[in-house]
C-alpha positions in Angstrom: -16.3 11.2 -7.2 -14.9 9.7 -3.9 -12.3 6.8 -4.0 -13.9 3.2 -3.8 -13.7 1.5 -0.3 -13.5 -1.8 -1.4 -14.4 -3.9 1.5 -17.6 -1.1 2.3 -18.4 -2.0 -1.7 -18.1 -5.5 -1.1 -20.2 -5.5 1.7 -22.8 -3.1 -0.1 -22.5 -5.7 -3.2 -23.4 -9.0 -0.8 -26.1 -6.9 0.3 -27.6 -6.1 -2.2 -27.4 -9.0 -4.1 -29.0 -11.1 -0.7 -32.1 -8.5 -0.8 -32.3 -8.9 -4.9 -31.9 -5.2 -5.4 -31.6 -4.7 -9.0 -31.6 -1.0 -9.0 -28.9 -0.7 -6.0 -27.1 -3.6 -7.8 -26.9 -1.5 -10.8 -25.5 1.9 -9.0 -23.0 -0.2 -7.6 -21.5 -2.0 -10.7 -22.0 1.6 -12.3 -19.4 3.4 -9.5 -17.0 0.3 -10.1 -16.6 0.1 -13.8 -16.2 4.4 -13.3 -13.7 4.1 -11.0 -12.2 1.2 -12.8 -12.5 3.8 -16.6 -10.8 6.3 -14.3 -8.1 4.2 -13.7 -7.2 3.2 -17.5 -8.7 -0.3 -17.2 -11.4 -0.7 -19.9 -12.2 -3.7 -20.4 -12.6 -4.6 -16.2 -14.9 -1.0 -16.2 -17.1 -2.7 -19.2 -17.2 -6.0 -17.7 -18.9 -3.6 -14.3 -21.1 -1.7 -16.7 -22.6 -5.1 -18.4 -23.0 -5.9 -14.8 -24.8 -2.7 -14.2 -26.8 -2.3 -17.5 -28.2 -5.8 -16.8 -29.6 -4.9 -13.3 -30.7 -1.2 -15.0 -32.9 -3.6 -17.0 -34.1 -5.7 -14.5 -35.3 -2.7 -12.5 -36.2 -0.8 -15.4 -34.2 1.8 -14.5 -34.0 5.5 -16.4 -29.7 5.1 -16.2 -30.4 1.6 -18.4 -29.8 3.9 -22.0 -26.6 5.5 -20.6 -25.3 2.5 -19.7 -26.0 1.4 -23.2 -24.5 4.0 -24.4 -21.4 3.9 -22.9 -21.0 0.4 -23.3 -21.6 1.1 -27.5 -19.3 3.2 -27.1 -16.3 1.3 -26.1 -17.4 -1.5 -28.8 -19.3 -4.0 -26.2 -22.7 -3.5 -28.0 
């Protein structure tokens, strides 16, 4: 996975959020809180994955049960 661009994720964030795109919303919180696991920081990367698994269920997205998972997994659930 590429390195996060923060100020192109920002941008892609504000974006998304101003157009109410749930499932794009979700994508993006997902590539944070992985980039943020990668980096050793668990509990910013679960804060991300609520983020994501909330917009995964408001656009009824097939990733929603992974994001479950994972978050279950690291004892948010």
């Amino acid at each position: 996975m590429r390195p996060v661009d923060r100020s192109a994720l920002d941008a892609s964030l504000i974006a998304a959020h101003a157009d109410g795109d749930s499932a794009q919303l979700s994508g993006l919180y997902d590539r944070v809180a992985s980039a943020l696991m990668r980096a050793g920081d668990t509990d910013a990367a679960c804060f991300f994955l609520t983020q994501a698994y909330v917009f995964a269920l408001e656009a009824g997205a097939s990733d929603a049960e992974r994001l479950r998972r994972l978050l279950a997994a690291h004892g948010r659930i």
